[in-house]
N, C-alpha and C positions, 0 to 999 in steps of 0.2 A: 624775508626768509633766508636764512643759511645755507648757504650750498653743503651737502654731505661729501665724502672721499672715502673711497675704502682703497686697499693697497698693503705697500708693503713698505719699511721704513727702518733705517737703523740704529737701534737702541746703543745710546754711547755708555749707559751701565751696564749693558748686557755682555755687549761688543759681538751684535748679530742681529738680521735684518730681521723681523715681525712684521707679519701680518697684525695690521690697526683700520680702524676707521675714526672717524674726524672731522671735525668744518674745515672747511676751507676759508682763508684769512686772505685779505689783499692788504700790500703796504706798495709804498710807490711805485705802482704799475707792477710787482711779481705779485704771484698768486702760493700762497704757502698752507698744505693742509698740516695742522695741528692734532695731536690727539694724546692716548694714552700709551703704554707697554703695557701687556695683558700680564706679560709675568711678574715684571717687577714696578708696576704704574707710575711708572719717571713717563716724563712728558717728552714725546717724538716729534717732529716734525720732515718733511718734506715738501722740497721747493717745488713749484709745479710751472713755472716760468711764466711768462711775460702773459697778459691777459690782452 
């Protein structure tokens, strides 16, 4: 099962930070939640560091 994230993240098409929700992804040892932009649905992310 997928870890959920909710939070806040900043949209590089918007150029301002959103509130999203999202999985959480791990790649070598960081932890990165993934998800949508509510206003313009380009793909966000934020690192959420070392697990």
């Amino acid at each position: 099962m997928a870890e959920s994230y909710s939070g806040e993240a900043y949209c590089v098409k918007c150029k301002e930070k959103r509130a999203f929700s999202g999985e959480v992804h791990e790649t070598n040892g960081r932890r990165m939640a993934k998800g949508k932009c509510p206003v313009c649905n380009t793909t966000v992310t934020r690192i959420l560091g070392k697990s």
